[in-house]
N, C-alpha and C positions, 0 to 999 in steps of 0.2 A: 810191405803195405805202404803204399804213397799215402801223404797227406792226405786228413779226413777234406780241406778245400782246396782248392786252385791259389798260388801265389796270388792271381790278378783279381779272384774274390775277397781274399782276406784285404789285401790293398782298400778296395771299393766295401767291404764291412767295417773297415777302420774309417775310412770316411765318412761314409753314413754314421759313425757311433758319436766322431766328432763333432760332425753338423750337429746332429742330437742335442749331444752334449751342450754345446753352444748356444743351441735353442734355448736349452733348460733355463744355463744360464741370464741370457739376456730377461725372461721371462723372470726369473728370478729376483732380478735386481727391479726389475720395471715394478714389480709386485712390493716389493722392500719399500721404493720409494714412496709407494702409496700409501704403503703401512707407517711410514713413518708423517708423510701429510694427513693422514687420518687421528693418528696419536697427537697431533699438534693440534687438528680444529677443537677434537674432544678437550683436551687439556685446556682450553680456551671455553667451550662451553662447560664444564665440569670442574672447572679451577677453585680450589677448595673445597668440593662441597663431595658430601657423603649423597650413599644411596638414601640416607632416611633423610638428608635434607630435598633433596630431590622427591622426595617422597610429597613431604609436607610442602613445598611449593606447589607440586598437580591439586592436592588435597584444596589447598587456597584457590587456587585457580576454579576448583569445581564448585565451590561455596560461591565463589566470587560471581561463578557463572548460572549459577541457581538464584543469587539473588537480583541479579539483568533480568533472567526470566522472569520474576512475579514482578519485576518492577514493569516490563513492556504485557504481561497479562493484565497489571492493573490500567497501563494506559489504554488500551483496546477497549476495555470495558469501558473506559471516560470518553472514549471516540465513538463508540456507538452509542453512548447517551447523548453527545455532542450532535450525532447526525438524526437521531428520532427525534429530537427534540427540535432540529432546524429544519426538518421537515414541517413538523407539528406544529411549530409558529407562522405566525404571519408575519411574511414578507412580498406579497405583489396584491396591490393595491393600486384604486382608480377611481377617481371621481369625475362625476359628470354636473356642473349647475345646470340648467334647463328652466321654461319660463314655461308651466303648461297650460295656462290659461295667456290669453293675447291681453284680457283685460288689468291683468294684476300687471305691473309695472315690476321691473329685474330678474333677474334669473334667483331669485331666492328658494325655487327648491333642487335637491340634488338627489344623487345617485352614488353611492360610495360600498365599492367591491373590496373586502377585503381576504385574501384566500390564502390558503399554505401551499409548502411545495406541491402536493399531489392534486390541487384545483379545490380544495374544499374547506368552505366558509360560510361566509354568510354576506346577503347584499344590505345597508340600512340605508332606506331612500326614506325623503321628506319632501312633501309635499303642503306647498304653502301658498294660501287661499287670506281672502280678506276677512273671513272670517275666524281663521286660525291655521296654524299648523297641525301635521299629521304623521307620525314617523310610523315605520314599519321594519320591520326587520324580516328577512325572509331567507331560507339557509339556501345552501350547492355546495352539491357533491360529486365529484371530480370534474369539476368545469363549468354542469348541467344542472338547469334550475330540477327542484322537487316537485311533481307533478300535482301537491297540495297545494304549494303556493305559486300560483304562475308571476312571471317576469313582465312586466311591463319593457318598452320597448328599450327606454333608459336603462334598464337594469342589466338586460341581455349586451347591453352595448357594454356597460361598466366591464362587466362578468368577465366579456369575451376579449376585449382589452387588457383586463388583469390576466388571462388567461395564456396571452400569447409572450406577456412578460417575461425573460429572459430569469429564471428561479436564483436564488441567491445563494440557496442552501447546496449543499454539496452535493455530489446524484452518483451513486455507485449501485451496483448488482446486485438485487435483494439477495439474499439468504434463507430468506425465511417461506 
């Protein structure tokens, strides 16, 4: 009975086992080295410390970050009181003096718009006569006079000049 291989396979099976081998190797050490640059960064991160101090520093950090949380929930809340409330004030305003009689001498009466971010206020014009003055107050709502009280022509002017006023208050995306 001849050889279970051929001379020139077992040659070329020893080669291939080499190469193999070789393989394994290089892959080996390449693997090592990592393991052992791995062992260093950790050593460096973990240097002295247990798993329970490691513990208690996430523990800290979770606190730490629970109390960021109610601290930027409470500023939200202070910022949308900030923004209803600069809506809800008055900031665009106009005044007109006017002379509505030729007989009376200076412009002593006027016209005065005062409105909030969303156009809604009220006009106080005064009107003043040899005989006396007369004020009025008259409200608007979102720009537009109230069909009770109409706008004289001064008033509609005030109104709509306050109206095209550039808002002061902050202006973002209702919500609601």
């Amino acid at each position: 009975m001849e050889g279970l291989i051929s001379p020139s396979s077992a040659i070329l099976l020893s080669l291939g086992a080499a190469v193999l081998g070789l393989f394994g190797f290089v892959v080996s050490v390449v693997l090592l080295l990592r393991l052992q640059k791995l062992r260093k960064d950790l050593s460096a991160v973990f240097a002295g410390k247990t798993g329970t101090d490691l513990e208690e520093v996430i523990l800290k950090q979770r606190e730490g970050l629970k109390s960021l949380d109610e601290e930027i929930r409470k500023l939200y809340g202070i910022a949308e009181q900030l923004y209803r409330l600069g809506n809800e004030s008055i900031h665009k305003t106009e005044l007109l003096r006017f002379n509505p009689f030729k007989e009376v001498g200076g412009n002593q009466s006027f016209a005065l718009a005062l409105l909030n971010g969303k156009n809604t206020g009220f006009v106080i014009s005064s009107i003043h006569t040899r005989e006396g003055t007369r004020v009025y107050a008259k409200p608007i709502e979102a720009g537009a006079e109230v069909k009770e009280y109409p706008l004289s022509e001064e008033e509609k002017h005030v109104v709509g000049t306050a109206v095209r006023k550039q808002s002061t208050a902050f202006t973002r995306k209702e919500t609601e």
